[in-house]
Structures are given as C-alpha cells and as structure tokens.
C-alpha positions in Angstrom: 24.8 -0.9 2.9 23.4 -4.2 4.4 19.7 -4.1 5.6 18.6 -6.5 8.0 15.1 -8.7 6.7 12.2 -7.7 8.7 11.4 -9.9 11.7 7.8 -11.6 11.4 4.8 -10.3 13.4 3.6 -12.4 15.7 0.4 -10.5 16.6 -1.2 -7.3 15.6 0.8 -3.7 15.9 0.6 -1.8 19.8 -0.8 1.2 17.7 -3.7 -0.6 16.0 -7.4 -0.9 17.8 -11.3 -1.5 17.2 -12.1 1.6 15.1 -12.5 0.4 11.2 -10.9 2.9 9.0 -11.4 1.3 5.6 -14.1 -1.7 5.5 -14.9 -3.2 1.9 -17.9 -5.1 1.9 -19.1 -7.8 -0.8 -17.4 -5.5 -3.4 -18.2 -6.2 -7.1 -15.8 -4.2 -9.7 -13.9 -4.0 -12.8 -13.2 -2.5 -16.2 -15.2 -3.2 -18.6 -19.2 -3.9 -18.8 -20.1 -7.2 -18.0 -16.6 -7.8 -16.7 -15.8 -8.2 -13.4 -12.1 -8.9 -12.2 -13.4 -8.3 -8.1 -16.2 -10.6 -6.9 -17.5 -10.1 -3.4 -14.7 -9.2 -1.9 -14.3 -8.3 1.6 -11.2 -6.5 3.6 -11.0 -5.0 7.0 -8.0 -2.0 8.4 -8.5 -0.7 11.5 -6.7 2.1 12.8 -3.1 1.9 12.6 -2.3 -1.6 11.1 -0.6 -2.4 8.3 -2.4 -5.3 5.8 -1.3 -7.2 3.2 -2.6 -8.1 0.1 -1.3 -11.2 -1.7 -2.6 -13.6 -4.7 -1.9 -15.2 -7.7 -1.2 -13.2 -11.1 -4.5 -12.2 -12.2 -6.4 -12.8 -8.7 -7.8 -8.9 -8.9 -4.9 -7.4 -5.8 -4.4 -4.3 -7.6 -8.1 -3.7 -8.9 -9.4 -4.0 -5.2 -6.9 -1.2 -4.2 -7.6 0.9 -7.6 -11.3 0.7 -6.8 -10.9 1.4 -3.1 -9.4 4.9 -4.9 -12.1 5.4 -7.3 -10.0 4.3 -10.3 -12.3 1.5 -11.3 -16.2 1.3 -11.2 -17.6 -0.5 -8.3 -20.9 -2.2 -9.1 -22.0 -3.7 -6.1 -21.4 -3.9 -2.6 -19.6 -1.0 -0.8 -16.8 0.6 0.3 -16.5 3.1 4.0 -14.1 5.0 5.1 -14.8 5.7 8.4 -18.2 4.2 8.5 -19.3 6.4 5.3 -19.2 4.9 1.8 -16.8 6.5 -0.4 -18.2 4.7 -3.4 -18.3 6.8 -6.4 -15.7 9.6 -4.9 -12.9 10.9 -7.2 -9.4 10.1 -6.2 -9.2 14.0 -5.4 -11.7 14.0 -2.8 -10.6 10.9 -1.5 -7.5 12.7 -1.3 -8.8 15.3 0.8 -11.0 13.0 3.0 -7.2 11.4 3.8 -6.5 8.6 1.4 -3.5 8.4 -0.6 -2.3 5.5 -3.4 0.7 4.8 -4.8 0.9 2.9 -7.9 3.0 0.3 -8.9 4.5 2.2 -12.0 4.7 6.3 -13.6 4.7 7.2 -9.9 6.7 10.0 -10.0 7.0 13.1 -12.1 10.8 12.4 -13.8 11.2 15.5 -15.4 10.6 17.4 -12.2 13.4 17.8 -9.2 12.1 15.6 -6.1 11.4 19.0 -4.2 9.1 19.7 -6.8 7.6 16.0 -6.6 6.8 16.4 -3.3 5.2 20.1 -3.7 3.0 18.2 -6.0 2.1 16.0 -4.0 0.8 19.0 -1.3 -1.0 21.1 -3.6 -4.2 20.9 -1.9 -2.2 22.4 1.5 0.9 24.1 0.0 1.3 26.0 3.5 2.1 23.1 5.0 5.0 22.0 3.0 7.6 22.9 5.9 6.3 20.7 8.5 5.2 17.7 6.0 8.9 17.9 4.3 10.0 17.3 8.0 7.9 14.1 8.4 8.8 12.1 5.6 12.7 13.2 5.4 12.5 11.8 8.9 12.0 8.7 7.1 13.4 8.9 3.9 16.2 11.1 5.5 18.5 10.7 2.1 15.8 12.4 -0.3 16.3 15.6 2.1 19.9 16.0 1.1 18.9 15.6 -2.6 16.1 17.9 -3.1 17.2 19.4 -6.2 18.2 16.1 -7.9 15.7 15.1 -10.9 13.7 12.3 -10.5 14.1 10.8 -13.7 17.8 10.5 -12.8 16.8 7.8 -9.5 17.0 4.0 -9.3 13.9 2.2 -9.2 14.2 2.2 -5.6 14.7 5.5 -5.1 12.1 6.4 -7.3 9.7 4.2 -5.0 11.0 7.1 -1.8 9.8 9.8 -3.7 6.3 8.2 -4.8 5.7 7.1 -1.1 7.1 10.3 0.3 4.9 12.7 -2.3 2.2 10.5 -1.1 2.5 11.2 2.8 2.8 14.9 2.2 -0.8 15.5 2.8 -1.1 13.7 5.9 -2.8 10.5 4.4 -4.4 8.1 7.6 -5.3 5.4 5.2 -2.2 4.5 2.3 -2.6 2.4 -0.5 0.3 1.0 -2.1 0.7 -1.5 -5.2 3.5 -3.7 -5.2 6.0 -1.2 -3.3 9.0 -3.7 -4.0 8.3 -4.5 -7.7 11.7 -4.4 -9.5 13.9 -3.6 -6.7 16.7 -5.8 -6.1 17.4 -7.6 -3.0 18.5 -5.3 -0.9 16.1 -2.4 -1.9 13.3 -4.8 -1.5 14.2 -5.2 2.4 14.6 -1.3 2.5 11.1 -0.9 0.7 9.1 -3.4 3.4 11.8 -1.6 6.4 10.5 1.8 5.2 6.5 0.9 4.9 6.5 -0.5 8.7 7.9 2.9 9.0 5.9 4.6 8.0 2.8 2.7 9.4 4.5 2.7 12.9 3.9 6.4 12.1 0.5 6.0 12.6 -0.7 5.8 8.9 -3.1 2.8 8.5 -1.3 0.7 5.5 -3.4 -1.5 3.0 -0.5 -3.2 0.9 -0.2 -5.2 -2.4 2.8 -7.4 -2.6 3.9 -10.3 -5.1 6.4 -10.8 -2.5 3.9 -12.9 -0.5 6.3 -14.2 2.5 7.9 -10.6 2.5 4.5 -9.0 2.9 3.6 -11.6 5.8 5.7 -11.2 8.3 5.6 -7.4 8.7 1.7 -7.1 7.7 -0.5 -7.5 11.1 -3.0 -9.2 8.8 -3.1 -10.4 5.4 -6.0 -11.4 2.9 -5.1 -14.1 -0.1 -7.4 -12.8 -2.8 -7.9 -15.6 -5.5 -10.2 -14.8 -8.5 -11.1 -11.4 -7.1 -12.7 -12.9 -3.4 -10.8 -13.0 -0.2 -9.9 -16.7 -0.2 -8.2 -16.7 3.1 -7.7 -14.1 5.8 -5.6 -14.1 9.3 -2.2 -12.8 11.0 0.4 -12.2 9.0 2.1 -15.5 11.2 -1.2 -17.4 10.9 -0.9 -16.9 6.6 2.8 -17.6 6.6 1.9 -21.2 8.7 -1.1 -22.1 7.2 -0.5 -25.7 5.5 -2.8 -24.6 2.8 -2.0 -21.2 2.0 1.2 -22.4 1.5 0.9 -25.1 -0.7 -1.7 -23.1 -2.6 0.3 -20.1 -2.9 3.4 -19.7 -1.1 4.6 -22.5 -3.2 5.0 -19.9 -5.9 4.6 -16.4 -4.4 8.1 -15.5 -2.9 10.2 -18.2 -2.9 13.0 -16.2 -3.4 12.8 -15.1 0.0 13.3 -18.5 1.7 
C-alpha cells in the first residue's frame, strides 16, 4: 500500500487555542546525582496541537518527555498540567489526571493477544472498554480485525498501533510519544507521522520526539530543537524547517533521508 508523505503545516492546527495544557518551565532533571541531562528547559502545548521535539543524539529529547511522566527526577524548575504542577506525581496518577506515554521500545505486552493489550491499557476504567475500542479502531481500523492475534507476532510498525492504541484507551488529552517512527521502514514511517496527526486531529494534545527531524516538522504545529538539554530554538513547524540556522545546525544531519 502506497502512503502519501504528510503535507507541511503552514500555521498552527484549527483545533488548537490559548489554554496551556502542559507548560515546562526552567526544568532541571536527570538520572543520576549530580548529573543532569535537562538544563532549564522550557516547552509550551496548548490545547489541541501537536509539538515536536527534535535534537542531536544525546541532546536530552527523551529525558524531557520521561520527566514530564515522572520517570526521571526533576530537580528544579516545574512542570503544570493545566496550570497545577505535576512534579513528583507517579506515572499512574498522571495517568488518571489524563496523561499518557509511549516509549520508544518494550511498548507492548508480546506474549498477550492485542485485545488483551489494549484491556491493559484501560484497567483503571475497564467499563469503558466498548466505547474506547471504538475510538482507536477508528483509527487503527486493521488492529480491530486482529484482536486475537499475539503481539509478539507484529512488525515493528504494527507493534507501534498497538502501543499508541493501548495508550489512547483511557482517553489521554495530553500524549507523549518517543520516537514513534524509530525502526520502521519507509513506508511505515509515513503511516506512523499519518496516524499521530490523527490522532491529534482527534483532539488529543500531542508532545512528540522524533529523530526524523524534517518528518516531525512539517506535521508538528510547533517544534522545539533541544541541544544539551535547553530549548535551543523554538517556532512553527514551517518556521524550523526554513530557518537558515536550524538547518545547517541540525537538519544537516537529522533526516536527510527524507529529502
């Protein structure tokens, strides 16, 4: 199946507005003590847009959105979901407050059918199953047809529907997702980025980290270019994709496959 390459952005999405969902502030974070991988970074979603995240190897992409989720200590600044800090919550409450994640890798459960990965993924609302099975097979309409298949028998791509499906079962309005096209050939890439404007244009507010930097740019409605854990340059996904420095500095070497 051919899949057309998504068309840039020119300016942000119809659905989008003022009200800040997720706002992180002069953030300070990392792994070990002493350490720090993020170093006052800052990164703005308002409600309904989709932003991108893009940087060199090392520059901290995937730590911003693992501390935005509680997976990594923040020690300084802050971090609000709709205007109250969620520093120091557990990925389960921020769960329940609306926030899902989707990690780059071990995203889904292999041994278990993809009926029973997206159970899992509802187990703090099981009653709702029914209707939430009918919003993400209206996306991913193939997984509906394979319900009982394994997981560990998928491609990496279709492994990548069931982690972002499992994730949308509990009616997330903020999604975080780490490198969503990481691995995926060609044409499973364009179906990746096709199926997160998707599923923003759904109304989820998106937040994005993609090595595929010119991918990421033109269906983001803003992007941030984190560079040794700070937000070294921020604008429209068009703006990014033009900007004589951004591109010599990084779209040199971020996603030159997809000229």
């Amino acid at each position: 199946m051919t899949v057309s390459s998504p068309a840039p952005a020119a300016a942000p999405s119809p659905t989008s507005s003022d009200e800040i969902v997720v706002e992180v502030k002069d953030m300070t974070a990392g792994y070990l003590p002493g350490i720090n991988i993020i170093n006052s970074a800052n990164l703005v979603a308002r409600k309904g847009e989709l932003i991108g995240i893009i940087g060199p190897n090392g520059a901290g992409k995937s730590t911003l959105l693992k501390s935005i989720f509680g997976l990594v200590k923040v020690r300084g600044g802050d971090i609000t979901l709709n205007g109250e800090s969620i520093v120091g919550l557990k990925a389960d409450k921020l769960v329940h407050r609306g926030v899902a994640f989707v990690p780059q890798n071990n995203n889904v459960f292999p041994s278990l059918s993809i009926e029973e990965n997206l159970q899992m993924g509802l187990f703090q609302n099981p009653k709702a199953y029914a209707e939430r099975l009918e919003f993400v097979t209206g996306i991913f309409a193939e997984l509906g047809k394979r319900l009982k298949q394994r997981a560990g028998s998928l491609s990496g791509g279709e492994r990548q529907m069931v982690a972002m499906s499992r994730a949308l079962m509990m009616n997330p309005s903020v999604l975080l997702l780490d490198e969503p096209s990481a691995g995926l050939s060609p044409v499973r890439q364009d179906d990746a980025f096709i199926r997160v404007s998707d599923i923003n244009k759904a109304g989820v507010t998106t937040i994005m980290v993609e090595q595929n930097a010119r991918r990421c740019l033109q269906i983001c409605d803003r992007g941030y270019v984190l560079d040794q854990g700070r937000d070294a340059h921020q604008g429209t996904g068009r703006e990014l994709l033009n900007d004589p420095q951004v591109i010599g500095l990084y779209l040199g070497t971020l996603g030159d496959e997809a000229h």
